[in-house]
DRENGU-852525 format. One record per atom (N, C-alpha, C): residue in one letter; x, y, z. Coordinates in steps of 0.05 Angstrom, whole numbers, padded with zeros to 5 digits, always signed. Example, Ala and Ser with C-alpha at 12.3 -4.5 7.8 and 13.67 -1.06 7.14 Angstrom:
a+00264-00114+00156/a+00246-00090+00156/a+00264-00066+00156/s+00257-00045+00142/s+00273-00021+00143/s+00258+00001+00157/
This chain:
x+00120-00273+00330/x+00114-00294+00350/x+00088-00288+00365/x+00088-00259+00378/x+00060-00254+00392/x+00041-00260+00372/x+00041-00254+00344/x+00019-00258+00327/x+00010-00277+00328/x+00028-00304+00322/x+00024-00331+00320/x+00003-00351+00334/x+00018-00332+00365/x+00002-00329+00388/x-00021-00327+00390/x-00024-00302+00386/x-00056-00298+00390/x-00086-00322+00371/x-00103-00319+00384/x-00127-00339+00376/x-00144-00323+00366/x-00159-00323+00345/x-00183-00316+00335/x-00203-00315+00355/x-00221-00304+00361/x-00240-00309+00380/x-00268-00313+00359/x-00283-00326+00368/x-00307-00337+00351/x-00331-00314+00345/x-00348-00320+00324/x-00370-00298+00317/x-00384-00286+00341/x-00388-00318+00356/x-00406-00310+00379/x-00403-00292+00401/x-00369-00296+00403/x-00365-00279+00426/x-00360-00252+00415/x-00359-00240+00384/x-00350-00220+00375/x-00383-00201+00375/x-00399-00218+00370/x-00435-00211+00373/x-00442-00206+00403/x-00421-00214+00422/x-00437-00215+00446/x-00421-00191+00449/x-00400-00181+00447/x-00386-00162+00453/x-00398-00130+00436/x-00413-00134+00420/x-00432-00115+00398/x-00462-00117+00415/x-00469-00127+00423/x-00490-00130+00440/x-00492-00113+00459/x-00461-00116+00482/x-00456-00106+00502/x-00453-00079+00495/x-00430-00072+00481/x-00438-00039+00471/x-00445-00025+00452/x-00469-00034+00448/x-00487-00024+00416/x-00474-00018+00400/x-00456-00037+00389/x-00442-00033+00365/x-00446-00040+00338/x-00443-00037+00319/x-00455-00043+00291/x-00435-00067+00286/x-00438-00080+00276/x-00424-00107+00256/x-00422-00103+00232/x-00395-00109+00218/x-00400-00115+00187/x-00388-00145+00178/x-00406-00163+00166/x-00408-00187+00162/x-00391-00187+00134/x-00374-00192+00135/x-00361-00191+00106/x-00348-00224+00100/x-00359-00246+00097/x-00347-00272+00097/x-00341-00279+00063/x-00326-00302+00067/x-00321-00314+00037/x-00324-00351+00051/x-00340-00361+00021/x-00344-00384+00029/x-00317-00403+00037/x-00325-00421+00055/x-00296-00438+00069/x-00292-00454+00047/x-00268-00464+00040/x-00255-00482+00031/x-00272-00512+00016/x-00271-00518+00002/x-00289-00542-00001/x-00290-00571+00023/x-00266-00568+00030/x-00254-00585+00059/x-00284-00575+00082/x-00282-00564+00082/x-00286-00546+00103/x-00319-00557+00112/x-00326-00565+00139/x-00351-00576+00145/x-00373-00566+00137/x-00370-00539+00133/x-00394-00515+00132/x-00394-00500+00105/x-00382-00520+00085/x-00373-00515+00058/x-00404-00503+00043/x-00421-00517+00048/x-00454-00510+00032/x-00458-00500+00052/x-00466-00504+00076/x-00485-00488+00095/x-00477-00461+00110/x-00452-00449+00102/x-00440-00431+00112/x-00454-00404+00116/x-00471-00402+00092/x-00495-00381+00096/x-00507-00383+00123/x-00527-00409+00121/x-00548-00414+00138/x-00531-00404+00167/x-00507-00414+00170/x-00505-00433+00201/x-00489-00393+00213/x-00480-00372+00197/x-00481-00360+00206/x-00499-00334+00212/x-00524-00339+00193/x-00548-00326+00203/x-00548-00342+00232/x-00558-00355+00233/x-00563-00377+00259/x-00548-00355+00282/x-00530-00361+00281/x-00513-00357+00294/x-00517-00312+00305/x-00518-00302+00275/x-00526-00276+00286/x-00545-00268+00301/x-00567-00283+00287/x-00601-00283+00300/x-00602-00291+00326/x-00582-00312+00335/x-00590-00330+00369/x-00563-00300+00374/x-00552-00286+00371/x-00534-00274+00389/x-00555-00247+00411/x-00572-00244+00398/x-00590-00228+00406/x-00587-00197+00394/x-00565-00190+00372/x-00565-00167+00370/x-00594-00156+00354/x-00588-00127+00348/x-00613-00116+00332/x-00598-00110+00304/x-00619-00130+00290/x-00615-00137+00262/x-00609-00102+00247/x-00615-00083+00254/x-00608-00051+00244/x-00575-00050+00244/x-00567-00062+00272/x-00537-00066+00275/x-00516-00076+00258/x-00531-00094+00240/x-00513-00123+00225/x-00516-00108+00197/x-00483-00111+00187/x-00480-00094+00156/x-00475-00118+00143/x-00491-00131+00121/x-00485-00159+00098/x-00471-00134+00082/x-00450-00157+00082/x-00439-00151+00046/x-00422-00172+00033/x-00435-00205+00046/x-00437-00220+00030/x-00459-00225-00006/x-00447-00222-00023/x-00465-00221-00056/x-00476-00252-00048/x-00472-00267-00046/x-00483-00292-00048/x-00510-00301-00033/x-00525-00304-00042/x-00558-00310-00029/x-00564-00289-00012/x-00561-00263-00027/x-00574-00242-00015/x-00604-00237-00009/x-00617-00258-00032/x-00640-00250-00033/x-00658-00259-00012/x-00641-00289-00011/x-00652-00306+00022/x-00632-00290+00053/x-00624-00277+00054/x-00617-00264+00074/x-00641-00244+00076/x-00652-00229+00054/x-00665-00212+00058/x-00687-00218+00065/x-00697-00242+00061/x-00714-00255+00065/x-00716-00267+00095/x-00698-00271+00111/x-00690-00286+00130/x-00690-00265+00154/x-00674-00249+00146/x-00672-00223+00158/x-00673-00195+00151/x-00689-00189+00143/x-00707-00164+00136/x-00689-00145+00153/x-00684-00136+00174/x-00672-00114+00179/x-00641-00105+00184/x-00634-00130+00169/x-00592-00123+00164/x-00597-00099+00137/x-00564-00093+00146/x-00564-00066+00130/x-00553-00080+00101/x-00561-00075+00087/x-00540-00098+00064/x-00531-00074+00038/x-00508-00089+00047/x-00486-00065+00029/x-00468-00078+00006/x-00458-00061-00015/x-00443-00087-00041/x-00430-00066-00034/x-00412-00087-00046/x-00372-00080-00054/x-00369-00078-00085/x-00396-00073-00107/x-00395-00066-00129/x-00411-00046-00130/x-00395-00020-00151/x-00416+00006-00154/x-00434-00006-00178/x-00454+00004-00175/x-00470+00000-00194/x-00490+00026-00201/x-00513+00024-00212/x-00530+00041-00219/x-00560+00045-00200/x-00571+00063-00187/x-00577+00071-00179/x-00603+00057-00175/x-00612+00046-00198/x-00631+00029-00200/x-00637+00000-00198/x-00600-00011-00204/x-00598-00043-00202/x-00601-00043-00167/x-00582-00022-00151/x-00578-00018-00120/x-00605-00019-00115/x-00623-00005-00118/x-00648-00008-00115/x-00666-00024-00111/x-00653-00047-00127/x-00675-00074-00139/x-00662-00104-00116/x-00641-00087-00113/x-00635-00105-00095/x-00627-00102-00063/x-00644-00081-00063/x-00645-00071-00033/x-00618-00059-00013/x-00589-00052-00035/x-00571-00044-00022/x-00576-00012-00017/x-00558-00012+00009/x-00565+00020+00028/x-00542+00016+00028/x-00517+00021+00022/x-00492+00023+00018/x-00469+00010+00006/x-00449+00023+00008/x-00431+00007-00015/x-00409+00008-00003/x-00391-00010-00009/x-00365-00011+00017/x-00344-00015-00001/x-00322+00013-00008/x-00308+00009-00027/x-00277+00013-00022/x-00260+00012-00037/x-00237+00016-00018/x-00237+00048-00030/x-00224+00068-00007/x-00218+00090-00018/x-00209+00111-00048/x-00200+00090-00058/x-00181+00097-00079/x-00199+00093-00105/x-00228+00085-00101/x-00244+00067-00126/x-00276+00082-00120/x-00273+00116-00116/x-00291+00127-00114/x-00290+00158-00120/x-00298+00174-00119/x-00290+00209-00124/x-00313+00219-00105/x-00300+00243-00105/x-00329+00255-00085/x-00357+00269-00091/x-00354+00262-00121/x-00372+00270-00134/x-00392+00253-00132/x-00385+00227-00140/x-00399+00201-00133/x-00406+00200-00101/x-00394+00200-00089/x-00408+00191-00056/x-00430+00218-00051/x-00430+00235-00062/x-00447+00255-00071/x-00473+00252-00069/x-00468+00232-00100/x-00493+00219-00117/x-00508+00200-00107/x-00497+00186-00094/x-00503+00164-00084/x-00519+00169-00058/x-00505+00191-00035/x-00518+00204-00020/x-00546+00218-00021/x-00547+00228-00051/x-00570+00240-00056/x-00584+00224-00058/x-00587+00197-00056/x-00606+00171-00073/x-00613+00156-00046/x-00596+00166-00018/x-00595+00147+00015/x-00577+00123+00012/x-00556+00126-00013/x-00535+00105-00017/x-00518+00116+00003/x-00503+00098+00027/x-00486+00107+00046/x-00460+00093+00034/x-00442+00102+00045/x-00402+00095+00031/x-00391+00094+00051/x-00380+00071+00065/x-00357+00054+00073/x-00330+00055+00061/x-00314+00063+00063/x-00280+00065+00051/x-00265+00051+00077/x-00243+00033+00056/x-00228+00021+00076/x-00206+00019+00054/x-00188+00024+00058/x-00166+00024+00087/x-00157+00050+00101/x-00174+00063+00116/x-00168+00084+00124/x-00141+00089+00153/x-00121+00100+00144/x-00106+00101+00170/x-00097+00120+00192/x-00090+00139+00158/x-00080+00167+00159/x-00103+00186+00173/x-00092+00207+00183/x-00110+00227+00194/x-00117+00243+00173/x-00103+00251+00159/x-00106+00272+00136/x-00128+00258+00108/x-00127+00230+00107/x-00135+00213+00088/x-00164+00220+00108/x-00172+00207+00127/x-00191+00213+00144/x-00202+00235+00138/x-00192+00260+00141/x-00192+00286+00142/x-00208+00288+00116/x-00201+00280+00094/x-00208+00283+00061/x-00233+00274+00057/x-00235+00247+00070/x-00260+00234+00067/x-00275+00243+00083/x-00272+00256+00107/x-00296+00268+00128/x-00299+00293+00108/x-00287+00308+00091/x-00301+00333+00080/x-00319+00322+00057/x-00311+00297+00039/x-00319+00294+00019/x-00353+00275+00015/x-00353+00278+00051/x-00383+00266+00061/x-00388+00235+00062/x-00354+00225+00066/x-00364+00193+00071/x-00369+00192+00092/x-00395+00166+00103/x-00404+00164+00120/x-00387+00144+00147/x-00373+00130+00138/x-00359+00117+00151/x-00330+00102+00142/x-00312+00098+00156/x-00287+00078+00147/x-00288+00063+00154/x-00269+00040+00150/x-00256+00020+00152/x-00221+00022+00158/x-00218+00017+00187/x-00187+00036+00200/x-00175+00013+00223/x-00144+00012+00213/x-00133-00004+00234/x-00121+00004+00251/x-00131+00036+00258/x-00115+00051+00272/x-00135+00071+00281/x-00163+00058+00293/x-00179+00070+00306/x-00168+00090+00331/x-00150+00084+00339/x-00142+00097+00367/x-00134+00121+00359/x-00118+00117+00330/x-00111+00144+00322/x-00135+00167+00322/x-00147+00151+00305/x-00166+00170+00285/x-00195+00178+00308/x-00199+00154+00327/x-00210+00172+00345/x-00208+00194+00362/x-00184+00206+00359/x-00174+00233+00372/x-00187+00255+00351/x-00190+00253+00334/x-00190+00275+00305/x-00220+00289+00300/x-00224+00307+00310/x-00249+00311+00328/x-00261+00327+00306/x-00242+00344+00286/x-00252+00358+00257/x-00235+00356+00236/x-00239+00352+00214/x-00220+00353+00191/x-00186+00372+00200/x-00177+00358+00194/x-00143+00370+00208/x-00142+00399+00184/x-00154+00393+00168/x-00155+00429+00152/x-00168+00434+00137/x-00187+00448+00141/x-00212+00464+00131/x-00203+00492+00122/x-00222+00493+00099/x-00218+00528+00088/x-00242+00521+00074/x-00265+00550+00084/x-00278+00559+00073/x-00285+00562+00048/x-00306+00566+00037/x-00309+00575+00012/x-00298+00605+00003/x-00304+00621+00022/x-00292+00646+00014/x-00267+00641+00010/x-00253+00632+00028/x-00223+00628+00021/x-00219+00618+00007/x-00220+00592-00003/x-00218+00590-00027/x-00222+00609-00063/x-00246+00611-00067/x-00244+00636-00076/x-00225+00658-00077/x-00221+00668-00051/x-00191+00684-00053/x-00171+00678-00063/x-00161+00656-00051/x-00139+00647-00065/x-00140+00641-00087/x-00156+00622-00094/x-00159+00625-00132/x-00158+00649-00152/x-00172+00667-00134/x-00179+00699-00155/x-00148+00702-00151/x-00134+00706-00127/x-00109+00722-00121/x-00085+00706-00142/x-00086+00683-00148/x-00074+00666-00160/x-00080+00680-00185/x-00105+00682-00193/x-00102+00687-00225/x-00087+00715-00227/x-00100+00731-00209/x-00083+00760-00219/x-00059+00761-00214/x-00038+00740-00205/x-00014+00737-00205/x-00004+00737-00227/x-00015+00704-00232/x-00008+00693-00261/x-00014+00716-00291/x-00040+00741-00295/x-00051+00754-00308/x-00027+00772-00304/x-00021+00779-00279/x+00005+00807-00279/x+00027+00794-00292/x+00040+00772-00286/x+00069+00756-00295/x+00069+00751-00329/x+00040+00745-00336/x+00049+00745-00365/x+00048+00771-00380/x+00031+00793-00374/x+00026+00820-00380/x+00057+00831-00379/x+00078+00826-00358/x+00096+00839-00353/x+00122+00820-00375/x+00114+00801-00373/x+00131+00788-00399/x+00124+00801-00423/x+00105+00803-00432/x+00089+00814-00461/x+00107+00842-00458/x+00101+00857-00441/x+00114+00890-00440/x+00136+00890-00442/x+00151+00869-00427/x+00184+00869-00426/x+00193+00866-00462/x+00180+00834-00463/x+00186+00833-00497/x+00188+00849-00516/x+00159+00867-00506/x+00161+00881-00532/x+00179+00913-00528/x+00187+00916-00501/x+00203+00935-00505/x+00240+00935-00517/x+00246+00904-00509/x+00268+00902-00529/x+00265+00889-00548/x+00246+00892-00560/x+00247+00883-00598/x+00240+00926-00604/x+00231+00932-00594/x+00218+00954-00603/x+00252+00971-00596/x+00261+00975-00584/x+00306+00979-00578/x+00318+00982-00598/x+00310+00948-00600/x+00339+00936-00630/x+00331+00958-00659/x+00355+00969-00674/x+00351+00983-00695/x+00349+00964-00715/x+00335+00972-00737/x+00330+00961-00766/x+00351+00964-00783/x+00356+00945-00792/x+00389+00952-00813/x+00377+00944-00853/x+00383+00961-00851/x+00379+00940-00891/x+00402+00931-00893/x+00403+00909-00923/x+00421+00896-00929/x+00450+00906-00933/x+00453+00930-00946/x+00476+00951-00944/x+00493+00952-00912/x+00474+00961-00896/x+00489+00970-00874/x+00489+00950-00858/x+00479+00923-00863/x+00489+00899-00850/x+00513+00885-00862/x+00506+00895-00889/x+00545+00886-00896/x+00566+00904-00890/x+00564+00926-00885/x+00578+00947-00879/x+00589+00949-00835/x+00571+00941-00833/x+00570+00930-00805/x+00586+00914-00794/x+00578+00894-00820/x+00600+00869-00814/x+00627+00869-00819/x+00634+00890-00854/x+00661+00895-00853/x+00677+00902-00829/x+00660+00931-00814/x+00664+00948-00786/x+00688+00926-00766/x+00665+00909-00759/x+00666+00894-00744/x+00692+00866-00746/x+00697+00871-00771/x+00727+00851-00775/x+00743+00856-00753/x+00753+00837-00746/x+00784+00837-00730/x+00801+00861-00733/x+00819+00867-00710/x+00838+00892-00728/x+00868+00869-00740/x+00868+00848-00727/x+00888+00830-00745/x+00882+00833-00775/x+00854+00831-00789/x+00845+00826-00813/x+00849+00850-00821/x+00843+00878-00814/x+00844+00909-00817/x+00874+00917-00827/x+00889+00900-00810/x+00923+00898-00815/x+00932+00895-00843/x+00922+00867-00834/x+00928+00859-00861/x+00930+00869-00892/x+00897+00880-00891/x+00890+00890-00918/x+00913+00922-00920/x+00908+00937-00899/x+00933+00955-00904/x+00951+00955-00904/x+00962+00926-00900/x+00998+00920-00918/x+00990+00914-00950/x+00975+00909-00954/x+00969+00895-00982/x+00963+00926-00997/x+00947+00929-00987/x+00954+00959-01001/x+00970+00982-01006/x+00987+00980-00983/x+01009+00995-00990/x+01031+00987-01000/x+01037+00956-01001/x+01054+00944-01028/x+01052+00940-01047/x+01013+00945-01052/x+01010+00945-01079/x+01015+00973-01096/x+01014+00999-01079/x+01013+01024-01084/x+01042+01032-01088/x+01068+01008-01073/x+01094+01022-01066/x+01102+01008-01107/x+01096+00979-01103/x+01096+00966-01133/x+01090+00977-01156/x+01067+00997-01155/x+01057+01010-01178/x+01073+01034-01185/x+01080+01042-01161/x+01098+01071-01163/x+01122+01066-01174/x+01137+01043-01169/x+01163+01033-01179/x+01157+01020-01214/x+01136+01011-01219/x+01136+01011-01248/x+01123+01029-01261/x+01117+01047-01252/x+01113+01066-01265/x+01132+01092-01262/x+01160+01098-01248/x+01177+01102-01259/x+01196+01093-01276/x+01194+01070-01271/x+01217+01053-01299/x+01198+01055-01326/x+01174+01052-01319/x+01170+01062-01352/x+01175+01089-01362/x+01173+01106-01346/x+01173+01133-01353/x+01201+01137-01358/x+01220+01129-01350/x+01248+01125-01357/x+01252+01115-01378/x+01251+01093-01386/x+01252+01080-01411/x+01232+01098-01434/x+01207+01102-01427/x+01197+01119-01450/x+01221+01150-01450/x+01226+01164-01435/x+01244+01181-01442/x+01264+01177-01454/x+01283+01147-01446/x+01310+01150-01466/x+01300+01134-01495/x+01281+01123-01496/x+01270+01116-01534/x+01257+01141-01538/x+01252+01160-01521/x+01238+01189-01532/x+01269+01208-01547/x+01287+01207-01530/x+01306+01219-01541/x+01324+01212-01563/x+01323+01184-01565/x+01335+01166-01585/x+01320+01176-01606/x+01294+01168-01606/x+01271+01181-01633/x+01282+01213-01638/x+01275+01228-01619/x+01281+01255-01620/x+01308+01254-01642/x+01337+01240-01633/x+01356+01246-01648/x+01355+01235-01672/x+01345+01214-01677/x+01337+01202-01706/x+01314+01220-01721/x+01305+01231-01702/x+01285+01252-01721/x+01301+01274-01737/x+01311+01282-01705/x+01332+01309-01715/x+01340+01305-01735/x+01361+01267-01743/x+01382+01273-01763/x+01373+01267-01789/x+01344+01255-01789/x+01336+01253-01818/x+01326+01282-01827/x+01318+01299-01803/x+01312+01320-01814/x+01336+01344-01830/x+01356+01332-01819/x+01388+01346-01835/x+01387+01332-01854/x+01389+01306-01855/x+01396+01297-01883/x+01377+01313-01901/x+01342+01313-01889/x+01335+01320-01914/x+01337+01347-01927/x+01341+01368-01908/x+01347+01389-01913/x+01384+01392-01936/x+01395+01375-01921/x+01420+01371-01946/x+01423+01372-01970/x+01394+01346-01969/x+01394+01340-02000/x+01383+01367-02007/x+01358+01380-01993/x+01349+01407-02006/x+01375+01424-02014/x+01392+01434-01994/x+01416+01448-02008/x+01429+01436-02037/x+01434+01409-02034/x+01449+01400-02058/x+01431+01410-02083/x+01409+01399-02074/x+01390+01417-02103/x+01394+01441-02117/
């Protein structure tokens, strides 16, 4: 409801209020509506309008694309900035001194580059202190923040580290990581280098070992019923061969009388 409330206040009084405390402007418009009275002349009527406010044209940031060339023409000392990156040379040709991008659609390599060339970088939507913090190291020149009250307390990057430190920690990191695998490699190889070598023999022999003693049971009932079995037929044979041994024996004996008989009868 308070939102609803509130009124826009007009260019003029927003220029007169930039006036009063040397403040910079950034002109960022989109053409009105086709409805809209100021539908074609929307350019013109708000130069007009900047130029009679009395500020100093160094103050005023264009980053309207549309009839840049007659703005530049009109007003030679606005700062005129695009909301497209481009090449170093097109920026050039068309007189932009900065680029106004949203945070997330730049690296800091680039605001770098661009720096090196007097290309200045605008990022918006800046809120966070720490996001702040990132972009004040990474050498942007300015934000775009709806939470100026915040971010005007934040007097240096909320956390800085040195180059040396850095460095440290990186080196100290690696010889962590260089000790942790070194000590895996040594561990490894001291239990493979432990375990004994078996040939095929004494891995079957191993494995017999290693049977159950249920299974161990087993086989020594089987063996000693087979040993108690063998013993028992092999006295009944030996029995039976003895009484056909003696039977022979007496049939031997008595053919050997008869034949001696007949010798007497001779």
């Amino acid at each position: 409801m308070e939102a609803s409330n509130q009124s826009l206040c007009k260019l003029a009084d927003v220029l007169t209020l930039a006036v009063h405390w040397n403040k910079s402007v950034m002109v960022n418009l989109w053409r009105p509506p086709r409805e809209h009275p100021f539908y074609a002349s929307w350019i013109n009527v708000t130069l007009e309008t900047i130029l009679e406010s009395g500020i100093a044209q160094e103050l005023v940031i264009w980053l309207p694309e549309e009839d840049r060339q007659m703005v530049r023409q009109v007003a030679p000392g606005f700062q005129q900035m695009s909301s497209v990156k481009e090449n170093m040379t097109v920026l050039r040709s068309q007189g932009i001194t900065g680029l106004n991008l949203r945070y997330n659609k730049i690296d800091a390599k680039e605001v770098r580059e661009y720096a090196s060339d007097n290309i200045s970088t605008n990022l918006y939507l800046v809120n966070e202190p720490w996001l702040y913090s990132v972009l004040w190291c990474a050498g942007v020149q300015s934000v775009t923040s709806d939470a100026c009250q915040v971010l005007s307390e934040v007097q240096a990057p909320t956390w800085i580290m040195s180059p040396g430190e850095y460095y440290m920690i990186w080196i100290t990191s690696d010889i962590i990581s260089i000790t942790i695998v070194v000590g895996i490699f040594i561990l490894q190889k001291w239990r493979l280098g432990s375990m004994r070598t078996y040939n095929p023999e004494q891995i079957m022999l191993s494995a017999a070992v290693r049977r159950s003693s249920k299974d161990v049971n087993i086989m020594k009932e089987k063996l000693i019923f087979a040993e108690i079995n063998n013993g028992v037929s092999n006295s009944d044979n030996d029995s039976l061969c003895s009484e056909s041994g003696f039977e022979g024996f007496a049939d031997d004996a008595s053919s050997l009388g008869r034949g001696r008989a007949k010798m007497r009868i001779n």
